[in-house]
mmCIF file of the C-alpha atoms, coordinates in Angstrom:
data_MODEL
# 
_entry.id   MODEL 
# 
loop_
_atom_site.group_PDB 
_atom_site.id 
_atom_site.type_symbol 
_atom_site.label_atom_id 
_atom_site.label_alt_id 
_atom_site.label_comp_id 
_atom_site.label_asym_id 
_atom_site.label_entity_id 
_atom_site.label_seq_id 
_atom_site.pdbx_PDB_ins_code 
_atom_site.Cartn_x 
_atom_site.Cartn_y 
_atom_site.Cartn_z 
_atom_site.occupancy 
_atom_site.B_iso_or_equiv 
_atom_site.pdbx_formal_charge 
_atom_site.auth_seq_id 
_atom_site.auth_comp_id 
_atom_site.auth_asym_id 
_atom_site.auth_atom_id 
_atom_site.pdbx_PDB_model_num 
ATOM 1   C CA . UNK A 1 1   ? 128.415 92.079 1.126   1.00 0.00 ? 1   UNK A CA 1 
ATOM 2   C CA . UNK A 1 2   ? 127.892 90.321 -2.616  1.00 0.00 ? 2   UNK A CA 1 
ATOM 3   C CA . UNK A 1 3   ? 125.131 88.350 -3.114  1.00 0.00 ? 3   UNK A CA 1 
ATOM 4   C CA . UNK A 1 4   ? 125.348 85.245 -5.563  1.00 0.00 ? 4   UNK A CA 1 
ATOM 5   C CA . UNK A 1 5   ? 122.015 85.166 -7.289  1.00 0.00 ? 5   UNK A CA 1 
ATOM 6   C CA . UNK A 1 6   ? 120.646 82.518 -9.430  1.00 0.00 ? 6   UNK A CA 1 
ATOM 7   C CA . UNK A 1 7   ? 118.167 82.384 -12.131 1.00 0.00 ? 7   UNK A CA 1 
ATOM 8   C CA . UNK A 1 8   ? 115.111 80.191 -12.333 1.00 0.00 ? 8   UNK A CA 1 
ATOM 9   C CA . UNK A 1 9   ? 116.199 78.546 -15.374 1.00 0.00 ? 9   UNK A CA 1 
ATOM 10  C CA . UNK A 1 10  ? 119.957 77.915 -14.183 1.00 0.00 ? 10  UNK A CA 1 
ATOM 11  C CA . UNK A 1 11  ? 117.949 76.422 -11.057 1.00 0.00 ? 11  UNK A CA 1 
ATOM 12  C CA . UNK A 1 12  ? 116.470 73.713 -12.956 1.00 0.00 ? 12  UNK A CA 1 
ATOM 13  C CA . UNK A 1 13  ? 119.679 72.125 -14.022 1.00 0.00 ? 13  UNK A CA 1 
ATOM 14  C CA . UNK A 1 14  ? 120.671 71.142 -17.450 1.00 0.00 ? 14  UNK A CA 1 
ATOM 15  C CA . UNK A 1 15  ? 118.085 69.352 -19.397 1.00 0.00 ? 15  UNK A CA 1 
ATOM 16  C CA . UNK A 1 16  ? 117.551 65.307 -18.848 1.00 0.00 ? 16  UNK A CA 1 
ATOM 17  C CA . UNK A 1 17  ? 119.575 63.277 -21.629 1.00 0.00 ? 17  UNK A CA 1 
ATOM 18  C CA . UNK A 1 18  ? 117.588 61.215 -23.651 1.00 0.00 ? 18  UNK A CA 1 
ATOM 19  C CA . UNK A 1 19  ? 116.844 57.703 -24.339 1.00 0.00 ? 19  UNK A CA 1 
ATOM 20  C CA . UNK A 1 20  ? 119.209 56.616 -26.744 1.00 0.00 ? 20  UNK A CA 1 
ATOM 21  C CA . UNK A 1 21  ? 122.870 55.585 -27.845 1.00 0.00 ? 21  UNK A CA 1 
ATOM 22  C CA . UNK A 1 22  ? 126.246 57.319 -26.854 1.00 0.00 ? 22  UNK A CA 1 
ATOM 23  C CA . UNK A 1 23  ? 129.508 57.257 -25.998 1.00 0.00 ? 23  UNK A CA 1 
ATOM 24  C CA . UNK A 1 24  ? 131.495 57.693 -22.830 1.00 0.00 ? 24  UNK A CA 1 
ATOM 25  C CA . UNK A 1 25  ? 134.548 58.467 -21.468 1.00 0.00 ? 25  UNK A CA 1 
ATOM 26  C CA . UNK A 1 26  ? 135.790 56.659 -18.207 1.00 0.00 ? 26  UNK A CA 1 
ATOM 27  C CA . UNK A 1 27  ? 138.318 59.198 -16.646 1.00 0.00 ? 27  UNK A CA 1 
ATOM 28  C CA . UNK A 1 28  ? 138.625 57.078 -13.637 1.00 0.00 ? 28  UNK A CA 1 
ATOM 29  C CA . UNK A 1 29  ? 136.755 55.368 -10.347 1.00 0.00 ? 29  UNK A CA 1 
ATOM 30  C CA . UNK A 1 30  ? 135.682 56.362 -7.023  1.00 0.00 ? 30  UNK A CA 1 
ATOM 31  C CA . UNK A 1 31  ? 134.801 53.159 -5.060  1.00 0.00 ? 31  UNK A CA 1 
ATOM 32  C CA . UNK A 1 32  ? 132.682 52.516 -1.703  1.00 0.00 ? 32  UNK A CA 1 
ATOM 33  C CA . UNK A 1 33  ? 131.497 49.763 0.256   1.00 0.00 ? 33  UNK A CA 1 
ATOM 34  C CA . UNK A 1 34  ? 128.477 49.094 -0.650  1.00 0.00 ? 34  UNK A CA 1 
ATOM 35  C CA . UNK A 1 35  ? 125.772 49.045 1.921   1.00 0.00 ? 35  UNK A CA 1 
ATOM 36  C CA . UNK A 1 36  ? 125.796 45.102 2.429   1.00 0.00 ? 36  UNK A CA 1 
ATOM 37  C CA . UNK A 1 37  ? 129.467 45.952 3.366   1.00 0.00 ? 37  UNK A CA 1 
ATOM 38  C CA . UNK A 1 38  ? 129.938 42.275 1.425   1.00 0.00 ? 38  UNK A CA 1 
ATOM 39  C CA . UNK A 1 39  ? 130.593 44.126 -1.822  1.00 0.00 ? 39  UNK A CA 1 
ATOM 40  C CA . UNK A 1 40  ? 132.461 47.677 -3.122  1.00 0.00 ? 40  UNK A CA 1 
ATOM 41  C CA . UNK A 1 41  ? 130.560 49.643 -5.429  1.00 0.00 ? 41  UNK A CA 1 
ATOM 42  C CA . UNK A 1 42  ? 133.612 50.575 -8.193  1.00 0.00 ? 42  UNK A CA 1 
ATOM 43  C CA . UNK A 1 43  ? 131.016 53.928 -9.315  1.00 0.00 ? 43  UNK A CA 1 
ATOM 44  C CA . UNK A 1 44  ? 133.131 55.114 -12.263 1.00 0.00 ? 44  UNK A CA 1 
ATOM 45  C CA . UNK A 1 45  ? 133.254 58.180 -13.366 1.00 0.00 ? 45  UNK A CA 1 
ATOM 46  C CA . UNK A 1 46  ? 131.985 58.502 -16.734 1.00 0.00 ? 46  UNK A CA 1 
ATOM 47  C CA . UNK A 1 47  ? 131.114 61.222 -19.549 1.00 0.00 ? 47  UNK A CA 1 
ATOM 48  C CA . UNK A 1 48  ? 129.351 61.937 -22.298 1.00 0.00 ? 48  UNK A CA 1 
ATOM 49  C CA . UNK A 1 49  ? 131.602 63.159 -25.696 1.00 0.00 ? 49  UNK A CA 1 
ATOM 50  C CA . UNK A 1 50  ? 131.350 62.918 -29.375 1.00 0.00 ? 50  UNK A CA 1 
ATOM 51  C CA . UNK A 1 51  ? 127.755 64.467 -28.527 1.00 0.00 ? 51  UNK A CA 1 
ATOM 52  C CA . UNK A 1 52  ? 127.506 68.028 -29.225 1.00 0.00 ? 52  UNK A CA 1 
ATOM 53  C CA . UNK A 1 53  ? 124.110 68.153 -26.822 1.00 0.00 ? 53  UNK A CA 1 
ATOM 54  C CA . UNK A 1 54  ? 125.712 66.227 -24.129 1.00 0.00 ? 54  UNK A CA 1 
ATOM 55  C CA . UNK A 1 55  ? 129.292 66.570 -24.409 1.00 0.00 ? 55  UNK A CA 1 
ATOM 56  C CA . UNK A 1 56  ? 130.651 66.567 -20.913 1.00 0.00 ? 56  UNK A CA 1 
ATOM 57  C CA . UNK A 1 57  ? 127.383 65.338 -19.279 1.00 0.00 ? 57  UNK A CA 1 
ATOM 58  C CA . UNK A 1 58  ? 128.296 63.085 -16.422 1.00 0.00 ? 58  UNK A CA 1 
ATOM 59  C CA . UNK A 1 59  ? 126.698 59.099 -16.750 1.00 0.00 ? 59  UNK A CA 1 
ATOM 60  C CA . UNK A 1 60  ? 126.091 57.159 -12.844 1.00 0.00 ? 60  UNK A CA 1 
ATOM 61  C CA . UNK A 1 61  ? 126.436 53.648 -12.414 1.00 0.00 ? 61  UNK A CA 1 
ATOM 62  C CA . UNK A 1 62  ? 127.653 51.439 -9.677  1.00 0.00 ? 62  UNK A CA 1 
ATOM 63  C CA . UNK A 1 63  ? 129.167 48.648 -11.429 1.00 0.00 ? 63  UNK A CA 1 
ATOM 64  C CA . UNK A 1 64  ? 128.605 46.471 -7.983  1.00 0.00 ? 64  UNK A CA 1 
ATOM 65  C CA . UNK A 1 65  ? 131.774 43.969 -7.708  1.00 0.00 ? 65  UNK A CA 1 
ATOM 66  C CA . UNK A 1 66  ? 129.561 41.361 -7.258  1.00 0.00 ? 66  UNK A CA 1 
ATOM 67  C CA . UNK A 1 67  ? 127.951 41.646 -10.425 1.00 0.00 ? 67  UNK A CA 1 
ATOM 68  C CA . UNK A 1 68  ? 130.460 39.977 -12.206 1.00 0.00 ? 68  UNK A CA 1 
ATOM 69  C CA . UNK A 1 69  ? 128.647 39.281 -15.700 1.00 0.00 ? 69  UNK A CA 1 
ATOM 70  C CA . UNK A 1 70  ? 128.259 43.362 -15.491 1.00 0.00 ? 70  UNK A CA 1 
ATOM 71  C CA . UNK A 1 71  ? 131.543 43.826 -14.657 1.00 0.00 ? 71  UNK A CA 1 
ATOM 72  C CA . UNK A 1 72  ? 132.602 41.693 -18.209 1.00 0.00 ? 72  UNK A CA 1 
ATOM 73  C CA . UNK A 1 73  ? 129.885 43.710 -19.872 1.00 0.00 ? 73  UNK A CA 1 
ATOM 74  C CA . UNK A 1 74  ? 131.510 46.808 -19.052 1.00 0.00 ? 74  UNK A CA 1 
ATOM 75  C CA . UNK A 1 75  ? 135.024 45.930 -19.672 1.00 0.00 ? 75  UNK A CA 1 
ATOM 76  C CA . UNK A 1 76  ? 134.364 44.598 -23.227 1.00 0.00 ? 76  UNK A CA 1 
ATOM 77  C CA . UNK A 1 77  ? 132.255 47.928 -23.668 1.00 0.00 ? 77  UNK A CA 1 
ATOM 78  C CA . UNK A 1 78  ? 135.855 49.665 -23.470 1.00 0.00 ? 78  UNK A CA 1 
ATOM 79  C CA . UNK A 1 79  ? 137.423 47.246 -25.284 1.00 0.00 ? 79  UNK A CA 1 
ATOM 80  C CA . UNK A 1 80  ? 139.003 45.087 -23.047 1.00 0.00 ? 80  UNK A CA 1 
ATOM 81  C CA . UNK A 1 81  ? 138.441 41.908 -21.603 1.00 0.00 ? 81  UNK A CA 1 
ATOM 82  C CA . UNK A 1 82  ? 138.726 40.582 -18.097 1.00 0.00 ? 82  UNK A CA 1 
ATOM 83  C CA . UNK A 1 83  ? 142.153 38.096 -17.641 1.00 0.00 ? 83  UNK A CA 1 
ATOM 84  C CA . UNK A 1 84  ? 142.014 34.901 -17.131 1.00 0.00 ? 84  UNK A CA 1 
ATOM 85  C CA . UNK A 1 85  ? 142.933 33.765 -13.367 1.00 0.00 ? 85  UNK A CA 1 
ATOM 86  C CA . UNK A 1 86  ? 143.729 30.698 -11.874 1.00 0.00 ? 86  UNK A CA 1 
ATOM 87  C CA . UNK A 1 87  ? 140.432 29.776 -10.601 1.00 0.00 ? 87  UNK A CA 1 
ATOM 88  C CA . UNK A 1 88  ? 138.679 30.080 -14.222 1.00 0.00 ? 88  UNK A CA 1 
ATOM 89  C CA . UNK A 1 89  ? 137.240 33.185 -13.668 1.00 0.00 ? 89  UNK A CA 1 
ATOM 90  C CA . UNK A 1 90  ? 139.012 36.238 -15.386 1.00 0.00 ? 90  UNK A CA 1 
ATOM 91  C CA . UNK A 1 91  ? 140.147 39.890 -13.221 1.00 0.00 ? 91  UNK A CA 1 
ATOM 92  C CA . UNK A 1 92  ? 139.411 43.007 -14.216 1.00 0.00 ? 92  UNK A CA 1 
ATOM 93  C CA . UNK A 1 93  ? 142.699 44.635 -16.603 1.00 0.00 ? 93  UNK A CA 1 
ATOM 94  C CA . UNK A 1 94  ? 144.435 46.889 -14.048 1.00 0.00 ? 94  UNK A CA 1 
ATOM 95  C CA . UNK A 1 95  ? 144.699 47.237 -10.470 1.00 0.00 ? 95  UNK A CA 1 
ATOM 96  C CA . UNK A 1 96  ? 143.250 49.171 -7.459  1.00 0.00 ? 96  UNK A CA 1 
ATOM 97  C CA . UNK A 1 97  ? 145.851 50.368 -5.791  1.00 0.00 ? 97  UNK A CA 1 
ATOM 98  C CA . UNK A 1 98  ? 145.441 50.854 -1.627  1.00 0.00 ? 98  UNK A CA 1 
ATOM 99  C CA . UNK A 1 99  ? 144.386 48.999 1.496   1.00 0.00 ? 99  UNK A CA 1 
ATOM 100 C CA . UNK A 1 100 ? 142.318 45.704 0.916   1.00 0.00 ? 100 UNK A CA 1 
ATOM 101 C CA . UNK A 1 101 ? 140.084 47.275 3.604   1.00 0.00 ? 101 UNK A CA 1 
ATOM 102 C CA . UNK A 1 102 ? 139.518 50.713 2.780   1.00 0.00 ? 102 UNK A CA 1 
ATOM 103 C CA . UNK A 1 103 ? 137.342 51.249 -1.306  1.00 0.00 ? 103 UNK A CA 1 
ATOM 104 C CA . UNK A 1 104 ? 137.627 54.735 -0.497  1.00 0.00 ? 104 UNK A CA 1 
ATOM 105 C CA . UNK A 1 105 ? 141.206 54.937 -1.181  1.00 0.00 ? 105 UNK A CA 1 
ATOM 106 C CA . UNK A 1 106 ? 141.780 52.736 -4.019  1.00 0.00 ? 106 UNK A CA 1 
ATOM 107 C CA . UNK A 1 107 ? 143.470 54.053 -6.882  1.00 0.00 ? 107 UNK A CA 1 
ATOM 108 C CA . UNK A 1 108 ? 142.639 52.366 -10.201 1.00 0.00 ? 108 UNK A CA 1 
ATOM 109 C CA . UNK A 1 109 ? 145.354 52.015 -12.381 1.00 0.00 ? 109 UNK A CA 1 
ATOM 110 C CA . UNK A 1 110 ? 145.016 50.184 -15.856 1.00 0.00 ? 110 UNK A CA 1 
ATOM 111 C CA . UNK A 1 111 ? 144.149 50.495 -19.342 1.00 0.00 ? 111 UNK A CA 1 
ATOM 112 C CA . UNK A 1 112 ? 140.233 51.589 -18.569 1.00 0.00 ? 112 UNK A CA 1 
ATOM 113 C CA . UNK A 1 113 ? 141.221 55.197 -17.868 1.00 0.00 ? 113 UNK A CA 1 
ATOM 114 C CA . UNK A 1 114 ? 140.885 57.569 -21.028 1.00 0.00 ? 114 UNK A CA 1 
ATOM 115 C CA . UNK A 1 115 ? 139.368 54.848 -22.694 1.00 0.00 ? 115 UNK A CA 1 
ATOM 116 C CA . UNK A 1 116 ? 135.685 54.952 -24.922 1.00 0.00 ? 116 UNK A CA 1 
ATOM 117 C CA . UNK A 1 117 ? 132.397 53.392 -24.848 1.00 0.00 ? 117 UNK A CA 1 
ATOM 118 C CA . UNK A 1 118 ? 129.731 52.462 -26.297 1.00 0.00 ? 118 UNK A CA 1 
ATOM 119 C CA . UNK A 1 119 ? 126.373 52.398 -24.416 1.00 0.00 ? 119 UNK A CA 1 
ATOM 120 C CA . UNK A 1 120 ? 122.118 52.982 -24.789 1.00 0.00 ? 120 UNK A CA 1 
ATOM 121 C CA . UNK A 1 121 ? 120.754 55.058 -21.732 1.00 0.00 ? 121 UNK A CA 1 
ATOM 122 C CA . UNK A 1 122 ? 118.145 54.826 -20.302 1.00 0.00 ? 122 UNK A CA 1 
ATOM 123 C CA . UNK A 1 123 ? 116.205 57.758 -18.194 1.00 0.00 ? 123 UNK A CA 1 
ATOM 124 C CA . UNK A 1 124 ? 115.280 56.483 -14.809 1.00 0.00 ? 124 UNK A CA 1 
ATOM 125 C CA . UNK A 1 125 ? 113.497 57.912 -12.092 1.00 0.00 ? 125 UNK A CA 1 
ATOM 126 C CA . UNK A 1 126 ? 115.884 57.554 -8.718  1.00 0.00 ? 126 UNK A CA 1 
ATOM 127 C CA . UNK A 1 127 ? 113.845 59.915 -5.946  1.00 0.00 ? 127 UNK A CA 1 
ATOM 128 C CA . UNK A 1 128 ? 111.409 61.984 -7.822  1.00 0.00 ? 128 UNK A CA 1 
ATOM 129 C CA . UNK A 1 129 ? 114.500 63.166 -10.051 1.00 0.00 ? 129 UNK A CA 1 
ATOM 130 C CA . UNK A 1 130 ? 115.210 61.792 -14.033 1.00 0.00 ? 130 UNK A CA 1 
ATOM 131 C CA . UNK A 1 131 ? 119.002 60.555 -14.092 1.00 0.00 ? 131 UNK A CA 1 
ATOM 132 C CA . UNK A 1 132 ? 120.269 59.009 -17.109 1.00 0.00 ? 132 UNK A CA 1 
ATOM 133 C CA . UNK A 1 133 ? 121.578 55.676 -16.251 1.00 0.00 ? 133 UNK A CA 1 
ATOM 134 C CA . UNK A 1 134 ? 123.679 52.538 -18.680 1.00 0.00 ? 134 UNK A CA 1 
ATOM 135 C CA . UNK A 1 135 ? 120.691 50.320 -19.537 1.00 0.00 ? 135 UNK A CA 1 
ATOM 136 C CA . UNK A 1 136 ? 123.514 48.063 -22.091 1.00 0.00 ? 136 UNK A CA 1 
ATOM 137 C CA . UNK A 1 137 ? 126.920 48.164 -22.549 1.00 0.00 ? 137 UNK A CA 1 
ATOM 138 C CA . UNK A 1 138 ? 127.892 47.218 -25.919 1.00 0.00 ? 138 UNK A CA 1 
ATOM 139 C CA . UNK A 1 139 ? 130.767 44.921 -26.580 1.00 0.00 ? 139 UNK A CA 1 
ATOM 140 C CA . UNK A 1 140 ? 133.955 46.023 -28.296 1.00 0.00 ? 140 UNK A CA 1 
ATOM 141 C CA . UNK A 1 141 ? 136.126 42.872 -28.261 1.00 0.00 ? 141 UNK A CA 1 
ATOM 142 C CA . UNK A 1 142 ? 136.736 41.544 -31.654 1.00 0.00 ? 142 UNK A CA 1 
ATOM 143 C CA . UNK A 1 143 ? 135.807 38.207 -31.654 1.00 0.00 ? 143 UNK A CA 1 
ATOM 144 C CA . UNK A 1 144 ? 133.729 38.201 -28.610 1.00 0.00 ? 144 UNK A CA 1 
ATOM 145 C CA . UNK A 1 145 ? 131.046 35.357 -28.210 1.00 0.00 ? 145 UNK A CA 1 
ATOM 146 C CA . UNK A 1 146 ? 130.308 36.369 -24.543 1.00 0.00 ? 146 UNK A CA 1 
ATOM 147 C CA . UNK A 1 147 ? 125.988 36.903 -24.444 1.00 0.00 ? 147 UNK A CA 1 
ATOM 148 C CA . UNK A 1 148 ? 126.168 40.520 -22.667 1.00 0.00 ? 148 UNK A CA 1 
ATOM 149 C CA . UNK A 1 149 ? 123.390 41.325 -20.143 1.00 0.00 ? 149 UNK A CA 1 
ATOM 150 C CA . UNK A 1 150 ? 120.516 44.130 -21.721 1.00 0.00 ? 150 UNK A CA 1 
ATOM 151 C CA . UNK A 1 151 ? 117.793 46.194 -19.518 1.00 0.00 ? 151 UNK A CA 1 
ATOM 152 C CA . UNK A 1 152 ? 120.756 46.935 -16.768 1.00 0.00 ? 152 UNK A CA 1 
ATOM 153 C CA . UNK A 1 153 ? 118.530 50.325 -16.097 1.00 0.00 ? 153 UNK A CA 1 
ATOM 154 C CA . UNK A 1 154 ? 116.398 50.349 -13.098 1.00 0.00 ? 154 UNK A CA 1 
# 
């Protein structure tokens, strides 16, 4: 019978990213209900590159669909903004493709995917672990007079 073995150092997982400025990737989303079950949490999947330390390093957030002013912040952070709609407001560019009811199987399709970003992390203590989460996104619409939200880590 093999044994997998592990060493202490590989145990401890990579080191913590620091505090500071970066760019991400957004490859796609994997959305839940949030625990309200009022909201979906749109949690997309982002990473680290043009880093040479932290190239590939995975970046959390929940990007809650009722934080809309977020939700702006973070499309203008990838260079696009939201679309105007008939009530005033603006949608997100793309679509989530799947049953109204069911987050879990939504399939985002839109110009997000593939696209870059550029944020300031923050390290924040989430259950006695460091994770590295967006503390500002920063805008990338030219012309943009929108005030985007800061100090988003917590």
């Amino acid at each position: 019978m093999a044994k997998i073995s592990f060493s202490k150092e590989d145990l401890a997982g990579p080191p913590p990213i620091p505090e500071g400025m970066y760019e991400v990737r957004l490859s796609g989303f994997q959305p839940k209900r949030a625990k309200s079950g009022t909201s979906t949490n749109l949690q997309p999947q982002m990473e680290i590159v043009n880093n040479p330390s932290f190239n590939g390093s995975r970046i959390f957030d929940n990007l809650n669909s009722t934080a809309s002013w977020i939700v702006e912040s973070f499309c203008h952070a990838f260079g696009h903004a939201l679309i105007p709609n008939p009530n005033g407001g603006g949608d997100m560019p793309g679509d989530f493709i799947g049953p109204d009811d069911d987050p879990e199987k939504w399939q985002y399709q839109g110009p997000l995917t593939g696209s870059v970003a550029k944020v300031y992390i923050k390290p924040v203590d989430y259950n006695g672990k460091t994770n590295p989460r967006v503390d500002q996104w920063f805008c990338a619409v030219p012309g943009c007079t929108t005030k985007h939200a800061t100090g988003l880590a917590k």
